[in-house]
C-alpha positions in Angstrom: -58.2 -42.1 -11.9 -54.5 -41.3 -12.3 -55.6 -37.9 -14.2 -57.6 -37.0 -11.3 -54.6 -37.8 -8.5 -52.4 -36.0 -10.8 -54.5 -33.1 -10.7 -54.9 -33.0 -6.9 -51.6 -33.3 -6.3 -51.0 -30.9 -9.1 -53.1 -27.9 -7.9 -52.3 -27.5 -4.0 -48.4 -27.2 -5.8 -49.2 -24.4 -7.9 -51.2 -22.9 -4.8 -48.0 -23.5 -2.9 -45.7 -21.5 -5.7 -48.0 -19.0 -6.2 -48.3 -18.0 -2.2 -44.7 -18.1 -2.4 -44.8 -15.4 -5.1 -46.3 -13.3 -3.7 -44.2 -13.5 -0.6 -41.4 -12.5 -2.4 -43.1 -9.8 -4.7 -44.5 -8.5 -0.9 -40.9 -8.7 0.5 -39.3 -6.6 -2.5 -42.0 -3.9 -2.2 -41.5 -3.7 1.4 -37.4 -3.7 0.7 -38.1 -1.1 -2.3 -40.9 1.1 -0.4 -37.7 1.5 2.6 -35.0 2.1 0.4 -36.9 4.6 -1.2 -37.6 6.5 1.9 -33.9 6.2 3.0 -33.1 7.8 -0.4 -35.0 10.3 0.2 -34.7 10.9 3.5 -30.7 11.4 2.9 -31.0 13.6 0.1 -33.9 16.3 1.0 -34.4 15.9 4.4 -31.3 16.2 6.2 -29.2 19.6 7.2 -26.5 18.3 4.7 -28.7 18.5 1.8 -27.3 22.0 0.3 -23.2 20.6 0.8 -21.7 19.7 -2.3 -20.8 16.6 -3.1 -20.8 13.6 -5.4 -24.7 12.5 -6.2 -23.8 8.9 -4.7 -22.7 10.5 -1.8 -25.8 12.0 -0.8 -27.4 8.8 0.1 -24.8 6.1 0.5 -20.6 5.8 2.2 -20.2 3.0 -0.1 -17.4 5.4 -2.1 -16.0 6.9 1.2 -15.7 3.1 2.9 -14.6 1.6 -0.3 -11.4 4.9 -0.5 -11.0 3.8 3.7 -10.5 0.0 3.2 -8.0 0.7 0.3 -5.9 3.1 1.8 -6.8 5.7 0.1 -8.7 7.6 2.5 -6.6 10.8 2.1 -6.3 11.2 -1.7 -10.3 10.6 -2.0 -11.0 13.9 -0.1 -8.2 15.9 -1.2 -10.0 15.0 -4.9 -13.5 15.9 -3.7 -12.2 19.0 -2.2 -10.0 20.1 -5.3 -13.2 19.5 -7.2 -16.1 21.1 -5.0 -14.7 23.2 -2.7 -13.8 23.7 1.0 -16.9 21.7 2.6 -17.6 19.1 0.8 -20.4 15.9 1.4 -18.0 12.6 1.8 -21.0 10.2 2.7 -24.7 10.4 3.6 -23.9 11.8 7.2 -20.4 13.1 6.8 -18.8 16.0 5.5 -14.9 17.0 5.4 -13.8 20.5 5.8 -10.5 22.1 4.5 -11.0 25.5 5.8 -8.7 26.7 8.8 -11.3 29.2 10.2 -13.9 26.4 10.2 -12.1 23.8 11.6 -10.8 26.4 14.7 -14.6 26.7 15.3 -15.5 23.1 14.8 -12.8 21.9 17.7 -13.5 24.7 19.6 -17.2 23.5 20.2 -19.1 20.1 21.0 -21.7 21.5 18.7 -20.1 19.0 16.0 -19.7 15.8 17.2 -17.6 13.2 15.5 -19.1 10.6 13.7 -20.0 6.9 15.7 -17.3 5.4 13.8 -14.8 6.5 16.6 -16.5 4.5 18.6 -17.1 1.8 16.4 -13.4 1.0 16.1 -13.6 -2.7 17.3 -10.2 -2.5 19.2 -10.1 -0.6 22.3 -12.8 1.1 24.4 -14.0 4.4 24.2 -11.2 7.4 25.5 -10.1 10.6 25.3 -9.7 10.9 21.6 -12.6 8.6 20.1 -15.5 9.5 22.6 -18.2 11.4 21.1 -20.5 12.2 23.9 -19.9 15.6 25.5 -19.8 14.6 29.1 -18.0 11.0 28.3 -15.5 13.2 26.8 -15.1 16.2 29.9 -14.6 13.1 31.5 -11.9 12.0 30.3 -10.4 14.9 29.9 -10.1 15.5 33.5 -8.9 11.9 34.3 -6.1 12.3 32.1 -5.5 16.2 32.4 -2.1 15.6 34.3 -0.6 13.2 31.9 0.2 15.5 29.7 0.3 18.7 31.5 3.0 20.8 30.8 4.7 20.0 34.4 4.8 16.4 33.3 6.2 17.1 30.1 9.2 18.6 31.5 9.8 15.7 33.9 9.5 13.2 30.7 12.5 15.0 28.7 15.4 13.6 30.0 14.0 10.1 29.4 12.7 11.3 25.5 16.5 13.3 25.4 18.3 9.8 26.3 15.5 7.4 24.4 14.5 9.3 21.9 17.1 11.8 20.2 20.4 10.9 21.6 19.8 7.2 20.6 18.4 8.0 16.9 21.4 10.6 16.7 24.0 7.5 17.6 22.5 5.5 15.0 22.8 7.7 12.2 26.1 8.6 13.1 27.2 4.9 13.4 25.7 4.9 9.7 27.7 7.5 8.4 30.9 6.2 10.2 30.2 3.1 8.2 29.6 5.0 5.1 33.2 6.2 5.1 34.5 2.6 4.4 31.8 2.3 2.1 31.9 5.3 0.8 27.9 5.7 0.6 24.6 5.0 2.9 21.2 5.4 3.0 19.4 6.9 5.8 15.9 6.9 6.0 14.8 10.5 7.7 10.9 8.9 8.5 11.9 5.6 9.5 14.7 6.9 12.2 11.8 9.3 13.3 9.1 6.7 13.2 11.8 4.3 15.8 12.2 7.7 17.5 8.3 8.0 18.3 7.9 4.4 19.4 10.5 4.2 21.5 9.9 7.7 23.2 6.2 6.0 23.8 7.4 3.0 24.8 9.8 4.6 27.8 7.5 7.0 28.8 4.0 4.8 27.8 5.1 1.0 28.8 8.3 1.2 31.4 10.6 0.6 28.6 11.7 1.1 25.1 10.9 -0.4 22.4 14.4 -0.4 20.9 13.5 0.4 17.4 16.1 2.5 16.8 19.2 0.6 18.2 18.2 -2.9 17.1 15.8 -2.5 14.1 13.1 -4.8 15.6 9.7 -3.8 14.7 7.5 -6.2 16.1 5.6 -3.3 17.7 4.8 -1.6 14.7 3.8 -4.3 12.8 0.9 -5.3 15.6 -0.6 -1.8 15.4 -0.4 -1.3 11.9 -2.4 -4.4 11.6 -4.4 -3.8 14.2 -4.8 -0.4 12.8 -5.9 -2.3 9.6 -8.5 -4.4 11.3 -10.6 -1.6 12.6 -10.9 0.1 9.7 -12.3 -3.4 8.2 -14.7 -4.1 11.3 -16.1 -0.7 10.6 -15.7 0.2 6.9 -17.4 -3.3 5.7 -20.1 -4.6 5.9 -20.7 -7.6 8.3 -17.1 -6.3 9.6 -17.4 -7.6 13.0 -17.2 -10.9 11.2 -13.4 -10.0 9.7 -11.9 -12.4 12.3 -12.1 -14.8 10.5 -10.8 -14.0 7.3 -8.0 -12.1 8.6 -6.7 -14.0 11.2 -3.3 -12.8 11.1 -4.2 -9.1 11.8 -6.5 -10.5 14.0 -3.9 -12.4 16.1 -1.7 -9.2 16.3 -3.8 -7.1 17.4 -4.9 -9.7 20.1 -1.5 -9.8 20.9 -1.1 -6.2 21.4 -3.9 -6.1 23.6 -2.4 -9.0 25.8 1.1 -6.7 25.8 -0.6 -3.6 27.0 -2.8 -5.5 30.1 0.3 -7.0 31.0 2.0 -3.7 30.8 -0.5 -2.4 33.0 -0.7 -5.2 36.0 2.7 -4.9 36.2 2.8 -1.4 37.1 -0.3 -1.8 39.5 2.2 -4.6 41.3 5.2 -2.6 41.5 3.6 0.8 42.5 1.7 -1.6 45.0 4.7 -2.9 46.7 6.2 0.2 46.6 3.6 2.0 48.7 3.6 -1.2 50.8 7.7 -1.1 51.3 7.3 3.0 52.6 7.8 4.3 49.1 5.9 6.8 46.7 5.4 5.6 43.6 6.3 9.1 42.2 9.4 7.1 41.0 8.1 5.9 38.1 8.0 9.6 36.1 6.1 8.2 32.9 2.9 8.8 31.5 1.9 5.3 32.4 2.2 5.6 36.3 -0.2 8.7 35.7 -2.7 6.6 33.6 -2.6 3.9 36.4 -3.3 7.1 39.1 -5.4 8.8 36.9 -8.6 10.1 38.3 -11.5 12.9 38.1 -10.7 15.5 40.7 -14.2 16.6 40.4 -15.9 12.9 41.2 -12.9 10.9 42.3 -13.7 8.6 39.7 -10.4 6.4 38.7 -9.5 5.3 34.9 -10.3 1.1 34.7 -8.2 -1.1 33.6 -9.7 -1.3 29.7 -9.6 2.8 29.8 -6.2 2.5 30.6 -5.8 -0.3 27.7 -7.5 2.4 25.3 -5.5 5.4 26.2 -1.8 3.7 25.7 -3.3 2.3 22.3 -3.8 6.3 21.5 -0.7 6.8 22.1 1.0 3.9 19.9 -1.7 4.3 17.1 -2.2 8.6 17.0 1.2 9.4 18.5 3.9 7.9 16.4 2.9 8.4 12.3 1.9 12.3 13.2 5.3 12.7 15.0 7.4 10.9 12.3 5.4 12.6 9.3 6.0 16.5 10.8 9.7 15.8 11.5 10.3 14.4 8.2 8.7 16.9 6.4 9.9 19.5 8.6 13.7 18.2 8.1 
């Protein structure tokens, strides 16, 4: 009798582990039948197929996200390039290209889009330099034509003389009358010119400078490096839309950031507000901000939001200082 209930508790067990067998052997062919097809797929049937490259990269941008997340971004494709050539195959759907002729045509056309990681940034919304759709970016274009038109440029550069190159040029020289008594001193050409850039951004992109160069604080640069650092996570990792909360310190910066740019911009809304309301044109404020907060499409009328706004000073602060303080230190 207890054989017998042994055995009938026995059997409907093994039933049990062997339906759950082939579960999983029917799960791993399904998981092995797609990745075969996505091999595939990337290698032969794609338009990138015939641009050299690294076999691993034909198919995966494990390499090219693993080069992003250390830093390394930059020496990876200078490598690939030394070693296969102008054009070269840096992931499954990207390529790089070294070639001045190519690149002319390549910017010149929206017959090469830029990839969805622009997009994908998870910091700021889409704008003039990350959009990838063709009309999205004519859009933007238009809305923020004026900002940087070279009318506007000329009004900015007695605030970028004052901010920007008479106060870096006081600094150094304050360093060198120090270095008399000291008889030596270090000055550091791409951090003065980093200071430089933020500063010139922060008169002309937030009201008021940042004060890098005259007081050596550099809060601001620390929240969008880090901030910096925690899109390339969100979109070089897997899962990286989960990254909050194992990098909670980058996270908080760059949350912080965000909270000093909105704030940023209400202000200027309330001031240019009450300046219309008290009889005045708010063609005081000669800064790119005021013309983010007035930008609009003169085709459609249609004004920049609030986030777009957000997006656009981030640009600046994130594209417009390490490209300005690189070319003036190499170029000094």
């Amino acid at each position: 009798m207890a054989l017998f209930h042994f055995g009938s508790i026995v059997k409907p067990l093994c039933k049990l582990v062997s339906q759950r067998q082939s579960i999983i052997v029917d799960a791993l062919l399904v998981v092995g039948t797609w990745l075969t097809v996505v091999l595939i797929q990337r290698s032969f049937f794609t338009p990138l197929r015939k641009i050299p490259g690294p076999l691993l990269n034909t198919f995966s941008n494990i390499p090219l996200n693993y080069n992003v997340a250390r830093g390394r971004y930059h020496k990876y494709v200078e490598s690939l390039h030394a070693k296969y050539g102008e054009i070269v195959r840096v992931g499954y759907n990207q390529v790089s290209v070294s070639n001045l002729g190519e690149l002319r045509r390549i910017l010149s056309t929206h017959d090469f889009r830029k990839g969805q990681m622009y997009e994908d940034n998870g910091i700021i919304a889409v704008n003039s330099f990350s959009a990838t759709d063709p009309a999205t970016s004519n859009t933007k274009r238009r809305q923020i034509g004026n900002s940087y038109s070279l009318p506007s440029v000329r009004l900015y550069e007695d605030k970028v003389l004052e901010h920007g190159v008479l106060s870096l040029m006081g600094n150094w020289n304050s360093q060198l009358a120090d270095a008399k008594k000291k008889k030596k001193t270090l000055v550091n050409f791409y951090y003065g010119f980093h200071g430089l850039a933020f500063d010139i951004i922060g008169v002309l992109g937030f009201g008021n400078s940042f004060g890098i160069v005259s007081t050596g604080d550099t809060t601001i640069i620390n929240q969008v490096r880090k901030a910096l650092n925690v899109g390339i996570l969100q979109t070089s990792l897997p899962l990286g839309k989960y990254i909050h909360r194992l990098f909670r310190d980058m996270v908080n910066s760059r949350n912080a950031l965000a909270e000093n740019i909105m704030n940023t911009i209400k202000k200027r809304q309330r001031e240019s507000a009450a300046a219309k309301a008290s009889g005045k044109n708010d063609s005081v404020y000669v800064d790119v901000l005021q013309r983010l907060v007035n930008a609009h499409d003169p085709l459609t009328g249609e004004k920049l939001d609030d986030e777009s706004v957000k997006a656009e000073m981030v640009i600046m602060l994130a594209a417009g200082t390490d490209t300005t303080s690189n070319t003036l230190a190499w170029a000094t």
